[in-house]
C-alpha positions as CSV (number, residue, x, y, z in Angstrom):
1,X,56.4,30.4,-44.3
2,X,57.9,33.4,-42.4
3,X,56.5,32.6,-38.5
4,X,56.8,35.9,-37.3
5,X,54.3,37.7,-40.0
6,X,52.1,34.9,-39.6
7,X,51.5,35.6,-35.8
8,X,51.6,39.3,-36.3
9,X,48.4,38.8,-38.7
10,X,46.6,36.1,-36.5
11,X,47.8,37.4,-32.7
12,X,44.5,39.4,-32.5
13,X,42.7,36.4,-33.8
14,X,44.4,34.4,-30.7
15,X,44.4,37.5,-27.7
16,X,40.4,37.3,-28.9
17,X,40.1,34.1,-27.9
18,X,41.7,34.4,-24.8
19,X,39.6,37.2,-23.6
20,X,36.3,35.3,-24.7
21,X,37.7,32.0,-23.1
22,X,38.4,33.8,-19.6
23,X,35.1,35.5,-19.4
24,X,32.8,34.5,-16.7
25,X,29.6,35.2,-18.8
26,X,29.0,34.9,-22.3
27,X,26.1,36.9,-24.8
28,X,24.3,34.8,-27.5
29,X,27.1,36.9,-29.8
30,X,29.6,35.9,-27.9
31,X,28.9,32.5,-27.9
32,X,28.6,32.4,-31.5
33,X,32.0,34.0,-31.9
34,X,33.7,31.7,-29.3
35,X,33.0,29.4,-31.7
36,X,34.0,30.8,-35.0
37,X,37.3,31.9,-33.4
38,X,38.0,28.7,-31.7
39,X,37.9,27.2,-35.5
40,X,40.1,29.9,-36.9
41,X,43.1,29.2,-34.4
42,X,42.4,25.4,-34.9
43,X,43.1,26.2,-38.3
44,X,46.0,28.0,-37.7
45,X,47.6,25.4,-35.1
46,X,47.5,22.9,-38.4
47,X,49.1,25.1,-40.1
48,X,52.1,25.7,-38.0
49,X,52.7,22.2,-37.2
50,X,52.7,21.2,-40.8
51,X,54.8,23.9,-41.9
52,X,56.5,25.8,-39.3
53,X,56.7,24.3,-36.2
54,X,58.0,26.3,-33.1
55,X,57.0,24.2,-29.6
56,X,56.1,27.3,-27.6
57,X,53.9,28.2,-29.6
58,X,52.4,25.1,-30.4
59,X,52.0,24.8,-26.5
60,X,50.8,28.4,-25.9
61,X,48.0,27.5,-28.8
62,X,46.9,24.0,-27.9
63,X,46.7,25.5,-24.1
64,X,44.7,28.3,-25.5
65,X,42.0,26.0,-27.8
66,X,42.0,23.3,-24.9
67,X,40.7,26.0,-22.7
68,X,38.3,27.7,-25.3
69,X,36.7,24.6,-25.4
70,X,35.6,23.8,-22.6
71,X,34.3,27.0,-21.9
72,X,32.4,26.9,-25.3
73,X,31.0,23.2,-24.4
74,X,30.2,24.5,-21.0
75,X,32.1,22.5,-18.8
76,X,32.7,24.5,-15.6
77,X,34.3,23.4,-12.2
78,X,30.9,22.8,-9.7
79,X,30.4,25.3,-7.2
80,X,28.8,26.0,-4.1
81,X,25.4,27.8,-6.3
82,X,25.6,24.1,-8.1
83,X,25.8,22.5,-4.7
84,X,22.7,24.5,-3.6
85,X,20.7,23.9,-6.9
86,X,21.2,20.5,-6.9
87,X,19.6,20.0,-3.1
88,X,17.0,22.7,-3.7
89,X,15.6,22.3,-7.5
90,X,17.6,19.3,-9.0
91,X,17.0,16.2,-6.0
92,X,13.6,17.2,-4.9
93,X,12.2,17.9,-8.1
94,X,13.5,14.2,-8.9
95,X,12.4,12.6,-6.1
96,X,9.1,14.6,-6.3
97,X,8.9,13.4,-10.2
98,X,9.3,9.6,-9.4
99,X,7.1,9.9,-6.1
100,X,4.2,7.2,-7.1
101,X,6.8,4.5,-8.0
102,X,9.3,5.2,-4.5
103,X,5.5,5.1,-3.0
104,X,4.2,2.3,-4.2
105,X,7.1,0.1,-3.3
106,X,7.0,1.6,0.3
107,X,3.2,0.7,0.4
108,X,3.6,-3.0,-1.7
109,X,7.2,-3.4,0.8
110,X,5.5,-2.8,4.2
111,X,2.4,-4.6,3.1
112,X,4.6,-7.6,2.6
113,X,6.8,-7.5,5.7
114,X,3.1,-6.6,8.1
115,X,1.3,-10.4,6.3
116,X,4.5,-12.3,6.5
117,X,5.3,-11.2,10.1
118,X,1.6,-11.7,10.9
119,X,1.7,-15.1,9.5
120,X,4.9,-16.2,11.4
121,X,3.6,-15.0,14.5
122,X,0.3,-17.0,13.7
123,X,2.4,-20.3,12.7
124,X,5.2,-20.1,15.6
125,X,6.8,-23.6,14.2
126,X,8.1,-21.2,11.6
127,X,10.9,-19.2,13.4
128,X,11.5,-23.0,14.9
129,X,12.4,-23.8,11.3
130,X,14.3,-20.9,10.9
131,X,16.4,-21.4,14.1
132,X,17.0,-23.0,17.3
133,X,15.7,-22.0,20.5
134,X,18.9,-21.2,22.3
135,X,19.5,-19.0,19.2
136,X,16.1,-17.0,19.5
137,X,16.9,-17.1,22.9
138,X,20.6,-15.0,22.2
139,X,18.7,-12.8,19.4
140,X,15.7,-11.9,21.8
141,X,17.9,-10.8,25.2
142,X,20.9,-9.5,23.7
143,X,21.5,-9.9,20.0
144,X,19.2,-7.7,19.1
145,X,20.1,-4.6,21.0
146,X,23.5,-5.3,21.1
147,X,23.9,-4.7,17.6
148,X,23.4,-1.1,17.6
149,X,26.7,-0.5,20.1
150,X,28.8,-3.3,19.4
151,X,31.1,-0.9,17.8
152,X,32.5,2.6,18.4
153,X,30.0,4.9,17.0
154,X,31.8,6.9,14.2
155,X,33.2,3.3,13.2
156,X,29.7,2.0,13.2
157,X,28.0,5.4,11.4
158,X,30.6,4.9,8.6
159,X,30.0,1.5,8.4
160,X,25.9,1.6,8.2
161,X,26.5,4.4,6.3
162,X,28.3,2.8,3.8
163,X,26.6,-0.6,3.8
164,X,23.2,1.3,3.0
165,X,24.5,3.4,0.1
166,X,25.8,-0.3,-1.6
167,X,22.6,-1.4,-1.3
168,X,20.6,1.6,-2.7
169,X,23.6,2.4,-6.0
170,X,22.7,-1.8,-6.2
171,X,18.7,-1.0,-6.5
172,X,19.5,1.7,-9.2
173,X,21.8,0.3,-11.2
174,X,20.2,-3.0,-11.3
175,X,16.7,-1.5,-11.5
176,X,17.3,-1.9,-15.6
177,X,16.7,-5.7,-15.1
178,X,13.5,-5.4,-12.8
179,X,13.8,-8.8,-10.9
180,X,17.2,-8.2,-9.1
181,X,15.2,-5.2,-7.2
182,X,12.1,-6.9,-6.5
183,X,14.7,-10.2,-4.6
184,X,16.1,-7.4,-3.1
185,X,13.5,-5.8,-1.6
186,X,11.7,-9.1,-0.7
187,X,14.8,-10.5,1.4
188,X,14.9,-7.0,3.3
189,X,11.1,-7.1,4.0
190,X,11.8,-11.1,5.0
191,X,14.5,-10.3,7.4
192,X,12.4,-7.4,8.7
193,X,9.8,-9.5,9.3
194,X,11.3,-12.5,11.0
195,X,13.0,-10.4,13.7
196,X,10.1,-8.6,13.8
197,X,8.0,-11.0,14.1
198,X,10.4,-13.3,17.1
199,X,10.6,-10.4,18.8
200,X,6.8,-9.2,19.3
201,X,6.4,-13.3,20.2
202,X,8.6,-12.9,22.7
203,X,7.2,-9.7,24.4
204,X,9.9,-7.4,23.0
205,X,8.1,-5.9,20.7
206,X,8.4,-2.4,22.6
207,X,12.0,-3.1,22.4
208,X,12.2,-3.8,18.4
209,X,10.0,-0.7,17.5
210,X,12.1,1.8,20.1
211,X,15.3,0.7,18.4
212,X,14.4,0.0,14.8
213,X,12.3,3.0,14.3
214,X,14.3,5.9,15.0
215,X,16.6,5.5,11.9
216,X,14.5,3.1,10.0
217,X,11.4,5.2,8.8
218,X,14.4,7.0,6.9
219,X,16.2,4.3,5.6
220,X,13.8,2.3,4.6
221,X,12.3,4.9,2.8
222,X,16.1,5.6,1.0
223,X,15.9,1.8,0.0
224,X,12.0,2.3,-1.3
225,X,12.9,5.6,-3.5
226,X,16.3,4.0,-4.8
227,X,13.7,0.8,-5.9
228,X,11.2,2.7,-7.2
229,X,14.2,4.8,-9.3
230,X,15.5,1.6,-10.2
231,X,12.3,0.4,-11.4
232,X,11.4,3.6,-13.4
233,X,14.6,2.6,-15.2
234,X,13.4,-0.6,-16.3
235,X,10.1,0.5,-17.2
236,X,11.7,3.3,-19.2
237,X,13.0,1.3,-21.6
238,X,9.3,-1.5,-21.6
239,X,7.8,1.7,-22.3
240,X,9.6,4.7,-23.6
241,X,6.1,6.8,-24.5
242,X,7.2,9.0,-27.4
243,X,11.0,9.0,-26.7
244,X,13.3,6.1,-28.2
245,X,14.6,4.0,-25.9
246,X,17.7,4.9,-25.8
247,X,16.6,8.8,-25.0
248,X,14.4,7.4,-22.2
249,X,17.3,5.6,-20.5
250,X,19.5,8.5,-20.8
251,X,17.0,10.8,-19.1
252,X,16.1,8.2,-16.6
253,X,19.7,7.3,-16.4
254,X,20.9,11.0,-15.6
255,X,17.9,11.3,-12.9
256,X,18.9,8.1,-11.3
257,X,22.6,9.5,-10.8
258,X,21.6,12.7,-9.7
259,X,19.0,11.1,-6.9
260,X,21.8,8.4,-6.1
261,X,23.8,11.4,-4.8
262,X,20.9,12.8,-3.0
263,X,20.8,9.9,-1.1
264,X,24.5,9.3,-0.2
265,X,23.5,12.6,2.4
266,X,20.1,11.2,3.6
267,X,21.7,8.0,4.3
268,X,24.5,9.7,6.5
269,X,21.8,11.0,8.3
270,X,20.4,7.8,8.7
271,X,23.5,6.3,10.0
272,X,24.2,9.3,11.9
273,X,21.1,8.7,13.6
274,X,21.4,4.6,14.3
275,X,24.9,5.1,15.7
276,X,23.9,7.9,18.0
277,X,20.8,7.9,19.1
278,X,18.9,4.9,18.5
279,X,21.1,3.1,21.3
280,X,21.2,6.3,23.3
281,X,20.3,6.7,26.5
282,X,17.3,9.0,25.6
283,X,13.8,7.5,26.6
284,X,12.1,6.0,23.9
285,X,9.8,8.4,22.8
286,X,12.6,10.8,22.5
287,X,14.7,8.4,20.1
288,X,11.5,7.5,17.8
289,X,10.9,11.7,18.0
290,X,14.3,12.3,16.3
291,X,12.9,9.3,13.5
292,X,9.4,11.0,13.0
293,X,11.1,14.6,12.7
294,X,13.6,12.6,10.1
295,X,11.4,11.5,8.4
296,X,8.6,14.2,7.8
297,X,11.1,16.4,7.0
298,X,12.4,14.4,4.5
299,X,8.4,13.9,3.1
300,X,8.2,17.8,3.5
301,X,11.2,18.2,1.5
302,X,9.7,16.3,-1.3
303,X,6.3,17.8,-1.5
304,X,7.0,20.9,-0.9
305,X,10.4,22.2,-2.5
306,X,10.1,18.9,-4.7
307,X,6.7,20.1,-5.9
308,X,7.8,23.6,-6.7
309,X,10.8,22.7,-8.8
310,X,8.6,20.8,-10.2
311,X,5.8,22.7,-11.1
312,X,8.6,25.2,-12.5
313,X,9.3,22.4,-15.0
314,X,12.6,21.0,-13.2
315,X,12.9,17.2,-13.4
316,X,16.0,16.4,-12.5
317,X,17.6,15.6,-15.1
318,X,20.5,17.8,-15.6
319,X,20.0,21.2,-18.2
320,X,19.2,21.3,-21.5
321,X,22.2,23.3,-22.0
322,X,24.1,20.8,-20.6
323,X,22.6,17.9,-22.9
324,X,23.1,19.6,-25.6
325,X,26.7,20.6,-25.2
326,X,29.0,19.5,-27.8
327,X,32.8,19.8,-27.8
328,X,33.6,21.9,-30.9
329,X,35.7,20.0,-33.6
330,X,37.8,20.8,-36.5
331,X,36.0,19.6,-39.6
């Protein structure tokens, strides 16, 4: 085969190509042609490597199809417009989705921790099971409220931070099997409740509320919505509807990712929060202030951005363009 007349006849073919593969935004056409043109310089990279192989421009071709496919499957580096989609359509819409299932766990999850701390205070030879008195003695006047500035607190913000997240990505990615959630929400609500419940005993109840809710109304609530995600998971594939399983738990599944990164922010800001101000010097009401304002604007975010993605028919799940991308192929 004589190389050179070859590219003479096909370099327009290929300078197309390049043109269509560097431009920003593509018309229906276009897109169709993308594609056609991306199979005609497939064809002709066989052909030079079977019969006339010349490296540079084997490279210069393979380069050339590499990047015309990705920008005919749609893969695109994320930008800042991404960044802002995802926090105002993408994550609240999610959230907002999934709301009775993040809800009902925070209603079922308080309601457990409020009887069993009620019962422990009723039945004081409980906490006596649970541990000594020179040890309720240590948790009551200083274990408690040391906690929050026994470290430095960058080194303790990163930590929390960090600690929280594990156990949230845990709640989602183990939501498929349902009971590892449910143990993990019931020894959070049992721990809650035992110090709760030794502390208001004790007459430091004022002291266990100042400190714990400030960053807690937040975080708990980032535990309750990666449950209830977790949970939706499961019950995605108990009861798909009219979907097969396997295209509930991918919708689910692509949700749960995208909320999971919501709340690796939220729970910054919770630990943010519990390393600066809850054992701040700021008077009580001020520290369970910043927690309220936390906290309602997190429930404003969700009902009312949430509800307007929403209602526009976002659910979180990523496009439709995006789910239906395929990478072209030679056939």
């Amino acid at each position: 085969m004589d190389l050179d007349a070859y590219v003479a006849a096909h370099r327009a073919t290929w300078e197309r190509l390049d043109r269509l593969s560097r431009q920003r935004n593509l018309s229906g056409v276009e897109a169709d042609e993308i594609l056609d043109t991306y199979q005609r310089v497939a064809t002709h990279l066989s052909v030079i490597r079977s019969t006339a192989p010349d490296a540079s421009l084997v490279a210069y071709l393979s380069a050339l199809l590499a990047r015309a496919r990705s920008r005919a499957a749609g893969t695109r580096a994320a930008t800042w417009s991404d960044v802002g989609r995802f926090f105002a359509r993408t994550f609240p819409a999610a959230l907002y989705r999934m709301r009775w299932w993040w809800i009902s766990v925070m209603v079922a999850s308080f309601g457990a921790a409020v009887i069993m701390g009620w019962w422990m205070i009723a039945h004081p030879r409980i906490e006596n099971s649970l541990m000594s008195q020179s040890q309720i003695d240590q948790l009551v006047n200083n274990d408690f409220e040391g906690y929050y500035s026994e470290f430095a607190a960058t080194s303790f913000a990163a930590r929390v931070w960090t600690n929280n997240f594990w156990l949230a990505a845990l709640c989602i990615g183990f939501g498929v099997f349902c009971l590892p959630v449910i143990y993990m929400l019931y020894q959070n609500m049992l721990n809650l409740a035992i110090v709760g419940s030794i502390m208001i005993r004790h007459g430091r109840g004022d002291l266990f509320f100042g400190l714990i809710t400030p960053h807690g109304l937040l975080e708990m609530t980032c535990l309750f919505v990666a449950a209830g995600v977790g949970l939706r998971l499961f019950w995605a594939w108990v009861s798909p509807g009219a979907r097969t399983r396997v295209q509930a738990l991918g919708e689910e599944g692509r949700a749960a990712i995208g909320v999971a990164l919501g709340l690796v922010v939220l729970l910054l800001i919770c630990g943010l929060i519990e390393a600066f101000v809850t054992p701040s010097e700021l008077p009580t009401w001020a520290r369970i202030g910043v927690g309220l304002i936390a906290w309602g604007g997190f429930l404003a975010y969700v009902f009312t951005l949430g509800r307007w993605a929403h209602n526009a028919g976002e659910a979180g799940d990523v496009s439709e363009a995006e789910r239906g991308a395929a990478v072209p192929t030679v056939g």
